[in-house]
C-alpha positions as CSV (number, residue, x, y, z in Angstrom):
1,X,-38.1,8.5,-11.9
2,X,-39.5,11.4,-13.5
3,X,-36.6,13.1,-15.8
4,X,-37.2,16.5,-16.9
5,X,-34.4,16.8,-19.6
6,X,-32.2,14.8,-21.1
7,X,-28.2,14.6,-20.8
8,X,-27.0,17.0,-23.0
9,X,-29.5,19.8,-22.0
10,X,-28.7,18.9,-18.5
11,X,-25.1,19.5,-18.9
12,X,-26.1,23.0,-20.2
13,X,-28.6,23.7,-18.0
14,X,-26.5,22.9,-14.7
15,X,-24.6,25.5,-12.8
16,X,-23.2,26.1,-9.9
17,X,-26.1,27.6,-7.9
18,X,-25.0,30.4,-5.6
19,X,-28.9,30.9,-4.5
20,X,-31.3,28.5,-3.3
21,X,-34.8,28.3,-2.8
22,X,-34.5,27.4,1.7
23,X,-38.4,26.5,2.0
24,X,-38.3,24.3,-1.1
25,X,-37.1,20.4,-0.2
26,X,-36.2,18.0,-2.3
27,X,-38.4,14.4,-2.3
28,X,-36.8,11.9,-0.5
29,X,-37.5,9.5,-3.6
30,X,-35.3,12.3,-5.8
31,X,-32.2,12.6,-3.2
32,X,-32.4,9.0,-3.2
33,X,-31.5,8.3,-7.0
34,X,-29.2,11.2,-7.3
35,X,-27.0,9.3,-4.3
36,X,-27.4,6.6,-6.7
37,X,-25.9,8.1,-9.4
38,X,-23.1,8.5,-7.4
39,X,-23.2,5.0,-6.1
40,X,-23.3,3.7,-9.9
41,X,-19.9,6.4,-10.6
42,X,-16.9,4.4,-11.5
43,X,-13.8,4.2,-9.8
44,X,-10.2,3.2,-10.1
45,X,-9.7,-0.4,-9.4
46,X,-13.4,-0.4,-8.1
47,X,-12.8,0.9,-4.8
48,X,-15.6,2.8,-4.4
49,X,-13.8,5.2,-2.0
50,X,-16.8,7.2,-1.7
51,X,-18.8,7.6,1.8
52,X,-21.9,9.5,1.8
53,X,-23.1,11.7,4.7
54,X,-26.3,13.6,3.6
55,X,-27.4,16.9,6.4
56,X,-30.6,17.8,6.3
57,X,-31.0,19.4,10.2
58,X,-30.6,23.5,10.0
59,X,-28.7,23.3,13.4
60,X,-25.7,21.7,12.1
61,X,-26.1,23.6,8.6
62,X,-25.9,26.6,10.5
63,X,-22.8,25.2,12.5
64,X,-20.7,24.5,9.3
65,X,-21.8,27.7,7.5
66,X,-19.0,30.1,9.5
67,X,-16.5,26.9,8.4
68,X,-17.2,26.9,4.6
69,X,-16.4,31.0,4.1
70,X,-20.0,32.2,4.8
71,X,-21.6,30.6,1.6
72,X,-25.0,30.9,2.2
73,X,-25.2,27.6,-0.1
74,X,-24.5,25.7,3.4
75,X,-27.9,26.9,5.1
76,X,-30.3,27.7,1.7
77,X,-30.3,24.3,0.3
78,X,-32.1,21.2,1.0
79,X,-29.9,18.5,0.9
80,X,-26.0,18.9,1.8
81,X,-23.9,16.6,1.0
82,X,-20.3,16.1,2.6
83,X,-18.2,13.1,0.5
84,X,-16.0,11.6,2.4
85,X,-13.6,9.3,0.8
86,X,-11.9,5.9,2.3
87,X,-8.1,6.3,3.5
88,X,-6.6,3.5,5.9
89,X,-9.0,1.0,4.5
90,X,-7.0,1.6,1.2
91,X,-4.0,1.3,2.4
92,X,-1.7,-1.8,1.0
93,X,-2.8,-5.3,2.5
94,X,-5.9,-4.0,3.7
95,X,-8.9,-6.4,4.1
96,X,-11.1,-3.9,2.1
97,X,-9.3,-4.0,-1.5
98,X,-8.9,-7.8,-1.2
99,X,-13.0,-7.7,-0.3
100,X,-13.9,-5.2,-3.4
101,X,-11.5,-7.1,-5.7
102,X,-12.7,-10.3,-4.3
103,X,-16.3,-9.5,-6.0
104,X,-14.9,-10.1,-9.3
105,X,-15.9,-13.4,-11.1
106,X,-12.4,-14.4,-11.7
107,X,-10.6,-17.5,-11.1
108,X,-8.6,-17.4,-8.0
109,X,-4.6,-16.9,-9.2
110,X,-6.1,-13.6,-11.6
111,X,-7.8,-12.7,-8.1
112,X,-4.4,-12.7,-6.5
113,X,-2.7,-11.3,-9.8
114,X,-4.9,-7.9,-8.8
115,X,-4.7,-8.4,-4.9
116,X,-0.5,-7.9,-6.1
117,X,-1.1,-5.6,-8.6
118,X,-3.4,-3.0,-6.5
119,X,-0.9,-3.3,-3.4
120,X,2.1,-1.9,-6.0
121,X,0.0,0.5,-6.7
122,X,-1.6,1.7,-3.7
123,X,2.1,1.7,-2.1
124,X,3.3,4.1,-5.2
125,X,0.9,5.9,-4.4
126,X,0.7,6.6,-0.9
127,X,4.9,7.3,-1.1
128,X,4.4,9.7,-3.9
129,X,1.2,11.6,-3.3
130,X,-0.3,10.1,-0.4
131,X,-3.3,7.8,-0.6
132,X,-6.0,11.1,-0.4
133,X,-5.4,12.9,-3.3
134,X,-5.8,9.8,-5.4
135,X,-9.3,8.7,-4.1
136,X,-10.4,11.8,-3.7
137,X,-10.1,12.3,-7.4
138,X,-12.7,9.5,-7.7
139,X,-15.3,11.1,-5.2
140,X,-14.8,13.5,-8.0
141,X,-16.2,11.6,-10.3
142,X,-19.0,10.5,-8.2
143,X,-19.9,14.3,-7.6
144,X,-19.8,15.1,-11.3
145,X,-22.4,12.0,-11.9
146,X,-24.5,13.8,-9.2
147,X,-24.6,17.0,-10.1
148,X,-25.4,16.4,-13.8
149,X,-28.2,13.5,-13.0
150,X,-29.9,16.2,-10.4
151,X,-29.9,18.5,-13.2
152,X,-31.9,16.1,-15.5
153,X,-34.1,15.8,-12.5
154,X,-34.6,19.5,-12.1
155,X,-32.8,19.9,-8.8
156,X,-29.9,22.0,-8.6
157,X,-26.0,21.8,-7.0
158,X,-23.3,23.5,-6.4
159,X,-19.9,22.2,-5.4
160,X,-18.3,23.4,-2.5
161,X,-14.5,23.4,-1.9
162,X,-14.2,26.6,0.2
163,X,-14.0,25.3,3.6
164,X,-11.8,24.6,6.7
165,X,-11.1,20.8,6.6
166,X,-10.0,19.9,9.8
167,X,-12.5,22.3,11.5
168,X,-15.5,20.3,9.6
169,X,-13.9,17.5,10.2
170,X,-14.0,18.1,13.6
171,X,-17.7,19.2,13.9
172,X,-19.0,15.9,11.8
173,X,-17.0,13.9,14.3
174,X,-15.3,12.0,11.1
175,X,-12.5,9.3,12.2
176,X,-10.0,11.0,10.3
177,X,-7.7,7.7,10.5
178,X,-10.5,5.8,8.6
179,X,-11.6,8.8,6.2
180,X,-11.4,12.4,5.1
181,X,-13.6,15.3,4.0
182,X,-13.4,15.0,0.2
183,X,-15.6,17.9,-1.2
184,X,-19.3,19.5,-0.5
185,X,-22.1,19.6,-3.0
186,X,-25.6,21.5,-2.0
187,X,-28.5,20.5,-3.6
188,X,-31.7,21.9,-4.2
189,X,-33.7,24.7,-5.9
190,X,-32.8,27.5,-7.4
191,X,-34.4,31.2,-6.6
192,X,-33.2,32.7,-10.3
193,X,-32.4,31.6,-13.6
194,X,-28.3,31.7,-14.0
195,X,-26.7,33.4,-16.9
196,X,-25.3,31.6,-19.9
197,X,-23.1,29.6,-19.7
198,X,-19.7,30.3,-21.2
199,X,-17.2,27.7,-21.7
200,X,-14.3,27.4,-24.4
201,X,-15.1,25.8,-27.9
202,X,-14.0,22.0,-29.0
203,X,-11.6,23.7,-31.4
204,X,-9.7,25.4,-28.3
205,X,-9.5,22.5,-26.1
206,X,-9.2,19.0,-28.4
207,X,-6.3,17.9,-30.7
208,X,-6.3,14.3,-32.2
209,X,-3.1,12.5,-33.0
């Protein structure tokens, strides 16, 4: 894979691209390891809560556009990618965390030690907060791995969290029992170079103790 810069200038060179380039697509080969980026993202207790749905047909584009406040992100760029993340397969003494924690190269009782352990959690969890906002925060994760490994790629994103949930939902069909609409990121090529980027300094943000 041909990378065009390397992490640190990626980090300053990526943006969130209001403007894309519509008859510019990305290579198949190039979508493909930026979904492996995310694939590769960690995640708490190695759920991998992440579910992957890439749109690449104008037709449906179009359909969600009036759904995620008019962002002409949703039709101009090549690749759009909803995340879904994992909720009833998550849920306490599901098959699917004894499967992923299963994978492990543990003896059996530690196996069991983290089949206990992640149930306690997953049940504090889902009584506190509810199981969605904690694995969504990991799709997060994945998405930030994304973006930034476009961008040392050359292909650009932007994350999209302005949109009608239930009503996409509803137009991508998604078993909302089995999994929700995390977050959107559009990828692709941008028409103009952005401004600077302005962020606070180290000095305003770290302490050490």
């Amino acid at each position: 894979m041909d990378f065009k810069m390397d992490f640190m200038e990626a980090m300053v060179q990526r943006h969130a691209c209001k403007r894309f380039d519509a008859a510019r697509k990305i290579p198949h080969k190039t979508m493909q390891a930026i979904l492996e980026f995310g694939r590769l993202s960690p995640s708490s207790f190695g759920m991998e809560p992440w579910r992957f749905l890439v749109i690449r047909d104008e037709t449906l584009k179009a359909k969600l556009r009036p759904l995620c406040w008019d962002q002409p992100q949703i039709t101009e760029c090549s690749d759009l990618l909803v995340i879904k993340t994992l909720i009833a397969p998550l849920a306490p003494g599901s098959e699917y965390p004894r499967h992923m924690l299963s994978r492990r190269d543990l003896p059996k009782e530690k196996i069991e030690a983290y089949f206990r352990l992640y149930d306690d959690f997953a049940a504090e969890r889902l009584a506190r907060e509810g199981l969605f906002c904690w694995s969504a925060r990991q799709c997060y994760i994945a998405a930030g791995n994304m973006m930034t490994g476009a961008m040392a790629l050359g292909v650009d994103s932007c994350a999209i969290e302005g949109f009608e949930k239930e009503k996409v939902e509803a137009v991508l069909e998604i078993d909302v029992a089995k999994e929700e609409l995390s977050l959107i990121v559009a990828f692709g090529y941008r028409v103009k170079e952005p401004p600077a980027k302005v962020r606070l300094g180290l000095e305003e943000i770290v302490e050490y103790r």
